[in-house]
N, C-alpha and C positions, 0 to 999 in steps of 0.2 A: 227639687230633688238633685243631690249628687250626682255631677256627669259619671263618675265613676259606679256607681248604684245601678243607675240608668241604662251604664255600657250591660250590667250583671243582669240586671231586668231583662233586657232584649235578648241575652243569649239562651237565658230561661227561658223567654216563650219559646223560641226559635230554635231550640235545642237540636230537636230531629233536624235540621237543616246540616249538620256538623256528620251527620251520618248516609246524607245521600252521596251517591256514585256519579259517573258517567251516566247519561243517554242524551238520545236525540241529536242536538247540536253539537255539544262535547265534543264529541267524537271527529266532526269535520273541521271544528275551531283546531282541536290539538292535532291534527293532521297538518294543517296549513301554518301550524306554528312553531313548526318545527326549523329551526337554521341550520344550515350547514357549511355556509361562506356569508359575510359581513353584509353582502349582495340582498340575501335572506330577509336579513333584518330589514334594512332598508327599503326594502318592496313591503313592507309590512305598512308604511303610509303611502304609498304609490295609487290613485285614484284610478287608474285602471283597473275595476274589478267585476266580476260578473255577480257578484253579492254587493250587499248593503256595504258601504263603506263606516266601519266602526272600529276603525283599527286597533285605541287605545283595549276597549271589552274582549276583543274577540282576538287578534293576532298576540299584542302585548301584551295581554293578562294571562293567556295561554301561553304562552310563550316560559313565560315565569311559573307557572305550573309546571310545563316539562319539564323546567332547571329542575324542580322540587320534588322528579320522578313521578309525577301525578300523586304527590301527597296530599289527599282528600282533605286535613285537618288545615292544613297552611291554606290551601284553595280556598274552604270556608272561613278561614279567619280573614285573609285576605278582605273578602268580602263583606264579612259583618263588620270591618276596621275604617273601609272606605266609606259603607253605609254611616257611622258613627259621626267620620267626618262631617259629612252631610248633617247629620242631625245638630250638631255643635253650632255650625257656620248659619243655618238657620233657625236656630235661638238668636245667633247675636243679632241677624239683619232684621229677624221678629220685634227682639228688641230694640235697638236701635230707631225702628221707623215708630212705635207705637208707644213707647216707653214706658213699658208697663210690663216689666217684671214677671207677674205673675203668670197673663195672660202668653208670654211667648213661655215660661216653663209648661204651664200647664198645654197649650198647644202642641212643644217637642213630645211629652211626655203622652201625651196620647195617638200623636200619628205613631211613634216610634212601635208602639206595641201593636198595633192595629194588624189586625188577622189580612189585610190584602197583602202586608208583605213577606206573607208564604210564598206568592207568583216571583216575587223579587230575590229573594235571600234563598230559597231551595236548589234553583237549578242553574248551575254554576254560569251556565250561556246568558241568564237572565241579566249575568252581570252588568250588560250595556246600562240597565235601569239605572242602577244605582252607581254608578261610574256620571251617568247623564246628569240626575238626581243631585249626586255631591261637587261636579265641577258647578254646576249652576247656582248653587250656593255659596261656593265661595266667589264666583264672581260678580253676584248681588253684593255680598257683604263688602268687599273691596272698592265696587262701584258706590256703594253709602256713604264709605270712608274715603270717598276722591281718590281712590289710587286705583287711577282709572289703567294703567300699563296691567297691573298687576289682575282687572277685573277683564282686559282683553284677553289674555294670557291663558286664564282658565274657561271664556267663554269657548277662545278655540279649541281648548281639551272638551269642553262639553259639545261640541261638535264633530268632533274625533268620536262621539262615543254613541250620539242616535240622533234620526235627522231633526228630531222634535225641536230643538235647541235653537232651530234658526229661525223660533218664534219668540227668542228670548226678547231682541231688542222693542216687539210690539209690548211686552209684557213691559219691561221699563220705561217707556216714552208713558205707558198708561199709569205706570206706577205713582213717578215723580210730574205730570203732564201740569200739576201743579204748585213744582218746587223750584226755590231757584237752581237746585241741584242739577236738573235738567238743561236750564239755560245757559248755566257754566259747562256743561261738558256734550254742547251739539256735536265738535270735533267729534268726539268719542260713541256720540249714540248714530249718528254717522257711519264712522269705521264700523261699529256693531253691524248694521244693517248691510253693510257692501260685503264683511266675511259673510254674512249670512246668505247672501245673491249667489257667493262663491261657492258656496257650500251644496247652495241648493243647486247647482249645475250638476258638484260632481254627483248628489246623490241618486243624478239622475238614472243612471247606469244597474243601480240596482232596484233602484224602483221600476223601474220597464220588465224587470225579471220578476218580479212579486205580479202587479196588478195585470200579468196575463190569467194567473190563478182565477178561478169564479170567484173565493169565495174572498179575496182582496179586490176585484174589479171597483172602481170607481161608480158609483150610481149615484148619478143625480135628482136622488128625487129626496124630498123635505120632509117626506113624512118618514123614511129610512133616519134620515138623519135625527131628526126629533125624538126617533124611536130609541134609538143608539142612546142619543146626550141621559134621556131619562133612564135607561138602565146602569147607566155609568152613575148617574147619580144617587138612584138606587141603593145600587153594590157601596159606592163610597159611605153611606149610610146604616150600612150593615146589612145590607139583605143578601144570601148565598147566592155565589156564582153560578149556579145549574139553574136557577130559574128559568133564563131564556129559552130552557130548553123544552120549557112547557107550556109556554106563549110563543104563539104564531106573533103574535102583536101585541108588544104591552097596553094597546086600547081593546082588544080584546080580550074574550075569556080564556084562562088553561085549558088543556086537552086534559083528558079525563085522566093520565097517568099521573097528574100533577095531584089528585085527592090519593093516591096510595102512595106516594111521597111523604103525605102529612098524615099519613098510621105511622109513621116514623116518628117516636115520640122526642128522639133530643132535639130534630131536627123543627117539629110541632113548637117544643118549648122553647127552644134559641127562636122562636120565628114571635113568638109572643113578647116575649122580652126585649127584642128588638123594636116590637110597635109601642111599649110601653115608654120603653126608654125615649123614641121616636114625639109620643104623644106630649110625656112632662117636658119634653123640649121646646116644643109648639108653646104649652102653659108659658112658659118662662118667655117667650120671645111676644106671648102676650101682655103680660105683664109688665114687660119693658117697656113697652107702647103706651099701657095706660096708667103706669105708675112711675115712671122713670122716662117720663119724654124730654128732663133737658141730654140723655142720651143718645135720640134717633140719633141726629145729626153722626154723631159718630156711628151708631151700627151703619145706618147708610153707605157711610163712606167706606165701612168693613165690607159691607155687604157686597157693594158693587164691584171695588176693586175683587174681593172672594170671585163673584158668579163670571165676572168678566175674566180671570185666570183659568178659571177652571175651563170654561167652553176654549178659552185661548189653547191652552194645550191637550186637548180632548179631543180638538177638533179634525187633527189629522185623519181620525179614525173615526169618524162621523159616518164617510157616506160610502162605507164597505159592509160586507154581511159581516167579519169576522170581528166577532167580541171577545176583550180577555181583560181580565182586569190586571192582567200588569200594566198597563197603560196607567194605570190608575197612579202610580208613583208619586209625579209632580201635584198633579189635580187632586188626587187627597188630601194635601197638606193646607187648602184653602178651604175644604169641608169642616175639617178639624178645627180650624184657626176661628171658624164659624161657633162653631158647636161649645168649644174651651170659653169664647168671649158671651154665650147664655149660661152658662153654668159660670161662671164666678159674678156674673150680676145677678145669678139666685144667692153664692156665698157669700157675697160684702154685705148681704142685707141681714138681718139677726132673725131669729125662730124658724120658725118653720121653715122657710126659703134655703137656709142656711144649712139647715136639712138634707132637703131635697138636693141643692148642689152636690154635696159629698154625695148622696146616695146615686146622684147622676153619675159622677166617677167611679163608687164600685159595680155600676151595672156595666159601664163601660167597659172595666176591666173583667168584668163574666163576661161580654160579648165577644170580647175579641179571645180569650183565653180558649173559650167555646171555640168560636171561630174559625183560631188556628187548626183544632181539629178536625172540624167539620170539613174544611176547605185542604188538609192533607191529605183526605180519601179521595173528597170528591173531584178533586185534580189531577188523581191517581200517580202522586209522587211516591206515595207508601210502594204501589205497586214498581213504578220505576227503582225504587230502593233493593226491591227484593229481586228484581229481573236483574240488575247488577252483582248484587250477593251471587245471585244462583249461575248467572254466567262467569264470573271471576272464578266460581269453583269449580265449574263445570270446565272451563276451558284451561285452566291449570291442570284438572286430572287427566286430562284426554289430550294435552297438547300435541306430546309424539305423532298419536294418532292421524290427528288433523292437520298435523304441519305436515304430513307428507303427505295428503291429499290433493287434491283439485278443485272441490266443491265441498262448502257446506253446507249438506240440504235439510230446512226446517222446517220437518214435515207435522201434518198437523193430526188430531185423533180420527180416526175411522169412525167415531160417533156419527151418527144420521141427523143432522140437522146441525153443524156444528159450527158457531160462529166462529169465521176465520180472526176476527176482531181478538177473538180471545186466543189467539193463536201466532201465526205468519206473519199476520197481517201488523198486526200490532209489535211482534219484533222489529218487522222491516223498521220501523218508527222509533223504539226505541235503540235498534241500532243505529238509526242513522243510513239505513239502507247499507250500502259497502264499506261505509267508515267506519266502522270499528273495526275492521280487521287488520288495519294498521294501529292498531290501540294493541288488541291481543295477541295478534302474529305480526309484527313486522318484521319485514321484508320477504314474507312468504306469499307466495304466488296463488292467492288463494282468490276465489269469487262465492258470494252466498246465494244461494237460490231459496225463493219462498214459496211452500207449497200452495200459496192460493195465487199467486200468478202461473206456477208451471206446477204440473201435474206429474212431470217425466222427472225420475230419477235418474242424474247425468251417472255415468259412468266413474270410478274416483272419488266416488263422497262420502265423506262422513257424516250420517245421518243423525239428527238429532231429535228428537222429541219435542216439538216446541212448548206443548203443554207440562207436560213428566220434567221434564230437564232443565227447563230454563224457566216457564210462567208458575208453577208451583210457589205457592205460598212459605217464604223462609219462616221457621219456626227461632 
């Protein structure tokens, strides 16, 4: 497929991504990314931070947003333009190591569309992913082509961008462990490893502010971990993100809310189509074994290097409670490379097989199409879309009002029994707690109060409805 086709593909599925707003992080990124002396900028790489150090995602790419007045369209192209990057740089390194044409298009071609990169291309903070994602690609590919200055270069932008990256160099010693490529450039796989020692100092600073959190704590125990890697691989495989949420333990059974989940008939039928597609893939990777064995050798060597990347960079987030499949970024792209290289050893063979391959590809492309949707509610970006919508209008009409208050209190319905989740509670979040108020009012002296932490109506507020006014469903 046409890179340019391709670029048109991804912006098709990913459409709705071009119309999400602000929340959450947003709001504290473009707060801190703001300059106002040369100084600014410059403390924008300064490793002194009480957050993650991800300077290039989160200071630099906002940064360039505020030049753009928070133009939502430029911030999303931005991002589907870098992502593209990335997909481009590994096709070539796909190709290049494997040489086989087909196999790295038809790989690009199916991570690119794949429904996990809603968690990545939606919410403009998510940037770090795909900022990670595309420096580390080009510094593979550069590193294939011996221009090793040029594969440092970007390895340290993909370290500016999430700490995952300072696991690149075990990924390459594994990669080439038996090329001479590797034996020509120790100097280089060397330097890899000691930025990466550096790296991992500064990002000490914000990691100590995360894993106070419960549900990021470190826990060492094997069976967390095990539990973790098999839902990751799961999800990489098509199965909905909300799962977890109905398993105590994926070796145990669901809680009973999980069979009124599946009266949910799209959700019933994406979940069937998923097993099937799942199954003929099984067939085919049997098939390989007993009818195409001067092959193993090579799937093996796919295989391993695949499972060995994917736990490589997964790993970080192993032995925490907190599961998301944006993580999934890098580590999908070795499921994929898996899945592409059983489906064209059903297509090179004639009749029926031959078949089956294509029909593997259009099931794939209903899964992930599905997918996309299924995974924009159940992520509640739709709902972030519209709590934007409704606060940009609501704080536009009422500005006066509220700019010359003291408090913004968002109070929640007098309903008996009424989750704050759906209310207070869940603005604070997508506001970002106090950060947005330098997004809608800057420079006004304003503070927000939510009614499910205080109950008291300060004196000077301008009261809002947090159901009626802002959570209200945009039509």
């Amino acid at each position: 497929m046409p890179f340019p086709l391709l670029f048109l593909l991804v912006v098709f599925f990913f459409k709705n991504a071009f119309s999400m707003g602000f929340f959450g992080d947003d709001y504290f990124f473009l707060k801190i990314s703001k300059v106002n002396y040369i100084a600014d900028f410059f403390n924008f790489f300064s490793p002194a931070k009480s957050y993650f150090y991800r300077p290039i995602p989160t200071e630099l790419f906002y940064y360039v947003v505020n030049l753009s007045k928070g133009n939502l369209f430029i911030s999303h192209l931005m991002v589907f333009t870098v992502y593209f990057i990335g997909l481009y740089f590994s096709y070539l390194s796909i190709f290049k190591l494997t040489r086989n044409k087909p196999l790295a298009q038809l790989t690009i071609v199916l991570y690119a569309i794949n429904f996990v990169h809603v968690f990545q291309l939606y919410q403009l903070s998510t940037f770090q992913e795909i900022a990670f994602y595309a420096f580390l690609s080009l510094s593979l590919y550069f590193f294939i082509e011996t221009k090793y200055l040029l594969s440092t270069f970007f390895f340290v932008l993909g370290c500016m961008s999430k700490e995952t990256a300072v696991l690149f160099p075990l990924f390459i010693i594994y990669l080439f462990f038996f090329s001479k490529k590797i034996s020509s450039a120790k100097k280089y796989v060397f330097l890899f490893a000691l930025i990466s020692i550096v790296f991992a100092f500064i990002y000490k600073f914000g990691v100590n502010s995360v894993i106070a959190i419960d549900t990021y704590k470190i826990q060492f125990n094997p069976r967390l971990g095990l539990n973790n890697l098999l839902w990751y691989i799961l999800w990489s495989l098509g199965f909905p993100n909300f799962l977890p949420d109905y398993f105590t333990s994926i070796f145990k059974k669901p809680i009973p809310e999980f069979w009124k989940v599946l009266a949910n008939n799209q959700i019933k039928i994406y979940l069937i189509i998923v097993l099937i597609y799942l199954v003929i893939l099984l067939v085919a990777l049997i098939l390989l074994v007993l009818k195409k064995r001067q092959l193993l050798k090579q799937f093996f060597v796919y295989f391993s290097v695949s499972a060995f990347s994917f736990i490589l960079f997964i790993s970080p987030t192993l032995l925490i409670f907190h599961k998301w499949m944006v993580r999934l970024t890098v580590p999908l792209i070795f499921t994929v490379f898996i899945e592409a290289y059983l489906i064209l050893s059903l297509i090179k063979n004639k009749g029926i097989y031959r078949i089956v391959g294509w029909s593997l590809i259009i099931i794939y492309f209903f899964i992930s199409w599905f997918g996309i949707a299924i995974h924009e509610s159940s992520s509640s970006y739709m709902l972030e879309r519209s709590i934007y919508k409704n606060a940009s209008l609501y704080f536009k009409n009422h500005y006066q009002n509220i700019s010359q208050s003291r408090y913004i209190y968002f109070q929640d319905p007098l309903t008996k029994n009424f989750d704050p989740w759906g209310g207070s509670q869940k603005l604070k979040v997508s506001f970002g707690d106090q950060n947005f108020l330098d997004y809608f009012f800057p420079g006004k002296n304003l503070k927000a109060i939510y009614e499910f932490e205080n109950k008291k109506i300060p004196t000077n507020s301008a009261i809002i409805e947090s159901f009626d006014d802002i959570l209200k469903t945009s039509k």
